[in-house]
Every structure is written in C-alpha cells, then in structure tokens.
C-alpha positions as CSV (number, residue, x, y, z in Angstrom):
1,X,-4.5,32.4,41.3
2,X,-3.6,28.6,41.1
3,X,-1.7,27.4,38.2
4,X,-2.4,23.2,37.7
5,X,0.8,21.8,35.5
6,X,-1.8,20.3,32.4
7,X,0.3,16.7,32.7
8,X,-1.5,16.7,36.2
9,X,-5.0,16.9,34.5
10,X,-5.7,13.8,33.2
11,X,-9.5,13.7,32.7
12,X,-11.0,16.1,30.1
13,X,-14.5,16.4,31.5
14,X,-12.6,17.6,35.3
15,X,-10.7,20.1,33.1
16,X,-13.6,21.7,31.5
17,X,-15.4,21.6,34.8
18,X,-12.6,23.5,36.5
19,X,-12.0,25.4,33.7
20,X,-8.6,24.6,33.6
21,X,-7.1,24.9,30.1
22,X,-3.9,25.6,28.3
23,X,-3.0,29.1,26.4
24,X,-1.9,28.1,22.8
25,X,0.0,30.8,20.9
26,X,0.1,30.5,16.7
27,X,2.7,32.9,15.8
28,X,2.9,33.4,11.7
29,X,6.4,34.5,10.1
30,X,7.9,34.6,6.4
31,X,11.2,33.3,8.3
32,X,12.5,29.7,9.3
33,X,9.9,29.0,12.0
34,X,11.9,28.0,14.4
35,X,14.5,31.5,14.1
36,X,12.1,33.6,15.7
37,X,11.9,31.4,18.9
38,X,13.7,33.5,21.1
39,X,12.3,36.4,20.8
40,X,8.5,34.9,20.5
41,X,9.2,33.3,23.9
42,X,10.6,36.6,25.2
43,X,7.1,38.3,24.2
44,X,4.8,35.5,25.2
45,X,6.9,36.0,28.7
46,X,6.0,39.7,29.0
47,X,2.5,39.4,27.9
48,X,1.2,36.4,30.1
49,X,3.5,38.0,33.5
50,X,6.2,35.2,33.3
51,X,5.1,32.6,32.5
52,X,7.0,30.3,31.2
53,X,6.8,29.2,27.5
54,X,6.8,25.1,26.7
55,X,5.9,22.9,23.4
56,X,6.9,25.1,20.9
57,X,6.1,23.4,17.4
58,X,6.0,23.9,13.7
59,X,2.9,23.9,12.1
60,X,4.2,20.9,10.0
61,X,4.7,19.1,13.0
62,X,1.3,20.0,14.7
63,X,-0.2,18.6,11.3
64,X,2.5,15.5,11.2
65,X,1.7,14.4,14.9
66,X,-2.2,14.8,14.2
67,X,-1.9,12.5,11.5
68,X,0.9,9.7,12.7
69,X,-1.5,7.1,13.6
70,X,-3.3,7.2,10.3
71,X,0.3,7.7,8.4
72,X,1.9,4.5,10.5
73,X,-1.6,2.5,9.5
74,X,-1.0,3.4,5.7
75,X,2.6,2.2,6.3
76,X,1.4,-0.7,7.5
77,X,-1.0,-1.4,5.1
78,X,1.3,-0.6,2.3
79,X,3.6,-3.2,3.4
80,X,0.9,-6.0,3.9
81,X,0.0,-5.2,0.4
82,X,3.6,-5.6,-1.2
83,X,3.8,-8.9,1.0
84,X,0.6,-10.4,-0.7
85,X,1.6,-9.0,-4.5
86,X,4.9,-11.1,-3.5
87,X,3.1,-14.0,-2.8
88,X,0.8,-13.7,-5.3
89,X,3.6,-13.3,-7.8
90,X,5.5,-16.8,-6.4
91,X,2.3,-18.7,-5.9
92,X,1.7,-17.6,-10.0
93,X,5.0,-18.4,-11.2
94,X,4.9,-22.0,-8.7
95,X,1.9,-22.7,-10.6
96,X,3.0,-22.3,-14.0
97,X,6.5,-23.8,-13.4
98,X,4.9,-26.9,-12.0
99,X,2.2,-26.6,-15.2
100,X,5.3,-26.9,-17.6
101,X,7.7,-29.2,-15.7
102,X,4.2,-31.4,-15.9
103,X,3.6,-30.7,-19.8
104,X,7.4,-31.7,-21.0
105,X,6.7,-34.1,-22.7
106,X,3.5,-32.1,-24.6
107,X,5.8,-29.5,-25.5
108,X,8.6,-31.6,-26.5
109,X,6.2,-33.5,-29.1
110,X,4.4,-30.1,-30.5
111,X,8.4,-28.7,-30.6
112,X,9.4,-32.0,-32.7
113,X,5.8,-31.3,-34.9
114,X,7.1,-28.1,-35.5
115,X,6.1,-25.8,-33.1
116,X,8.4,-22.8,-33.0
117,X,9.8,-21.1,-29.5
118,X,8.0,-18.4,-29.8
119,X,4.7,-19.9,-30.0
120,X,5.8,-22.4,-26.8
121,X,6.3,-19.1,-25.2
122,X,2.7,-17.7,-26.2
123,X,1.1,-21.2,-25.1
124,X,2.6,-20.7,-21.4
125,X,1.8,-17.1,-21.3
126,X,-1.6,-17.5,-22.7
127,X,-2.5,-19.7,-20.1
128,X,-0.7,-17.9,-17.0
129,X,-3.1,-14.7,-18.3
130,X,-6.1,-16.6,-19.0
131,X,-5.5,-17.4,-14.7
132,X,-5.1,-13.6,-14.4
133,X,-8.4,-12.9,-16.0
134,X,-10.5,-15.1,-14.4
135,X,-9.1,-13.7,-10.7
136,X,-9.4,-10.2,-12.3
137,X,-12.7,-10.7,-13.0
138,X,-13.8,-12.2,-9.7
139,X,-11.9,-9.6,-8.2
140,X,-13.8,-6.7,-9.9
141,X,-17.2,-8.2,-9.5
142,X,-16.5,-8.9,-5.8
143,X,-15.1,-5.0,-5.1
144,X,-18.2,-3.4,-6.9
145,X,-21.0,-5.9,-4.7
146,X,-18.8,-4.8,-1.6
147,X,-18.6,-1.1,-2.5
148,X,-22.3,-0.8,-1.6
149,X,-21.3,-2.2,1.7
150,X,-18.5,-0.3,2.5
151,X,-20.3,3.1,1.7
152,X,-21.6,2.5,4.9
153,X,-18.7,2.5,6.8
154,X,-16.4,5.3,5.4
155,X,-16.9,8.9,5.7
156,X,-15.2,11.5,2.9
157,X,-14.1,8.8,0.5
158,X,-15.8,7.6,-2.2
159,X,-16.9,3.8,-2.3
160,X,-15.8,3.1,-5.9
161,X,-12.8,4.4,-7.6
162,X,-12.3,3.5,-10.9
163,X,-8.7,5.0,-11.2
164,X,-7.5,2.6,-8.2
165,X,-9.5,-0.5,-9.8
166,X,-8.1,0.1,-13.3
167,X,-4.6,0.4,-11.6
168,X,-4.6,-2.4,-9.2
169,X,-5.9,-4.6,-12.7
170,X,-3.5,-3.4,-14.4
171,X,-0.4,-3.9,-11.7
172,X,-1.8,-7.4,-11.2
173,X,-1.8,-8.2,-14.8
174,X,2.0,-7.3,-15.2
175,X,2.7,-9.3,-12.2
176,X,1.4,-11.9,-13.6
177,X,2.6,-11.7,-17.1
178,X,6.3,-11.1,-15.3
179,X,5.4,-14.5,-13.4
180,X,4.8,-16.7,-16.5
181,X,7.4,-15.4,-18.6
182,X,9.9,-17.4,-16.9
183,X,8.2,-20.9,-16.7
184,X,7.4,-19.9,-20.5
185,X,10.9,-19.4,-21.9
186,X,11.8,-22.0,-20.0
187,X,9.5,-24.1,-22.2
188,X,10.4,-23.0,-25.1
189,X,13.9,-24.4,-24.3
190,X,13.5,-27.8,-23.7
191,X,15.1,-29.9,-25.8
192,X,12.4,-31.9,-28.0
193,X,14.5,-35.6,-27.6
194,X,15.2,-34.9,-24.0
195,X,11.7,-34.1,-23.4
196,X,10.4,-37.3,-25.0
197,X,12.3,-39.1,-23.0
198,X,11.3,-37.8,-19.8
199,X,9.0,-39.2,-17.5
C-alpha cells in the first residue's frame, strides 16, 4: 500500500483519478471538544493500524474557516459603509454650515422682525431634512428599479427587503437631522446687530 502525504496532491481531478483521498473522523461529545483529544487520537490510531492523526478541529472552527472569506467581505463592507455615512454626515453638515454662514444676514433681519430661536432652529432644520427627503426618495425609487436587476444575480436572498430599506431611511434621516442641528443652533445664535453688519 502507498500512502501520498495530501499537501503533495495538488490537483483535484489527479486525486479522484487516483483515488487518493483523505479519512475525516467527526467525533460527537457532551464534553469540551477539545478534552477528549487524547484519547480520540489513541482510537483513531488503533482502528486505522497507526496512522497518525493530524487537523483536529472544532466543529465551530470547521464552520468559522468555511465562512472567513464571506465574514472578512462583510467586514469590509461594513467599514466602507460607516466610511460613506461619515462622509455623508460632513458633506450634510458642510452644506448647511456654509447655507447659514451665507444667510447671516437673512437671519439676523427675521431675528430683529421677531423671529424667535427656536423657529431659526426649525428654518435650518427644515431645510437640512427637506435635502434628506429628496435623496431618500431618489434613493428608494433607485433600490426598488435595481432590485429587479439584482434578482438575477443573487441566490437565497431576497431582492427587496423592506426591513433593511425602512432602517437604512430611517438611520440616514437621523444622520441628517444630527448634521443640521449644529449649523441650526448656530443660527439661532447670531447676534441680530452683528449679523446686519456683516458682509
């Protein structure tokens, strides 16, 4: 009998061909799996005639090494995603700041009409949310023409989840609000001589 070491087999097709595989043991046990190993690789020993007993794993880690590509690609993903909310969340708050550095002296003469703080605030936050629906919007009629699409593509997982849409509208939204809340109370701050005065 000729034993072939399987790192010397590198082609699948030679090993079926030469009927040349590898004897995998699953070994169930109430205990710690890994207590046991001794003794299992005692057994295995006697019952194959000596040879020898290599790879021993967990079932946890035969199910986390089947699945590290696809975990490290959600990782991945996950991270490019936090990136872009980031962005999204400085480009928004950019936008607004520069929108009320822009409208000083507006807000300065509604202030000195008698405008109170609070509805400054609103204003700013009105229109920073006003942005958010419009992208919302866009955003939702974009992922339900491209769900059709992508049912093509994917295998096991439906197209069109309305859980994930009403949560990623729903996360964008509170960036958003978080994002003009700033450049808002800012606004309602300023100082209605100052901000006539400014140019």
């Amino acid at each position: 009998m000729m034993y072939v070491p399987t790192a010397q087999v590198n082609d699948g097709v030679v090993a079926l061909n030469n009927r040349i595989g590898a004897a995998e043991w699953v070994v169930r046990t109430k205990l710690q799996p890994f207590s046991l190993s001794a003794d299992i690789q005692r057994e295995l020993r006697k019952a194959s005639g000596g040879l020898p007993v290599a790879h021993i794993r967990s079932m946890q880690q035969v199910g986390g090494e089947s699945t590290a590509r696809s975990d490290f690609n959600m990782t991945l993903l996950t991270i490019f995603a936090g990136v872009a909310l980031l962005l999204a969340k400085i480009g928004v708050y950019g936008l607004m700041a520069y929108s009320v550095q822009q409208r000083t002296q507006e807000i300065g003469v509604r202030m000195a009409l008698g405008a109170s703080p609070n509805q400054v605030r609103r204003m700013v936050v009105t229109q920073g949310m006003r942005l958010a629906l419009v992208g919302v919007v866009l955003g939702i009629a974009s992922s339900l023409a491209l769900a059709r699409l992508m049912k093509s593509m994917i295998y096991g997982v439906k197209s069109w989840d309305p859980l994930t849409i009403i949560t990623v509208t729903i996360l964008l939204s509170t960036v958003t609000l978080i994002a003009a809340y700033f450049p808002a109370r800012r606004a309602s701050r300023v100082d209605p001589i100052v901000a006539l005065r400014y140019e």
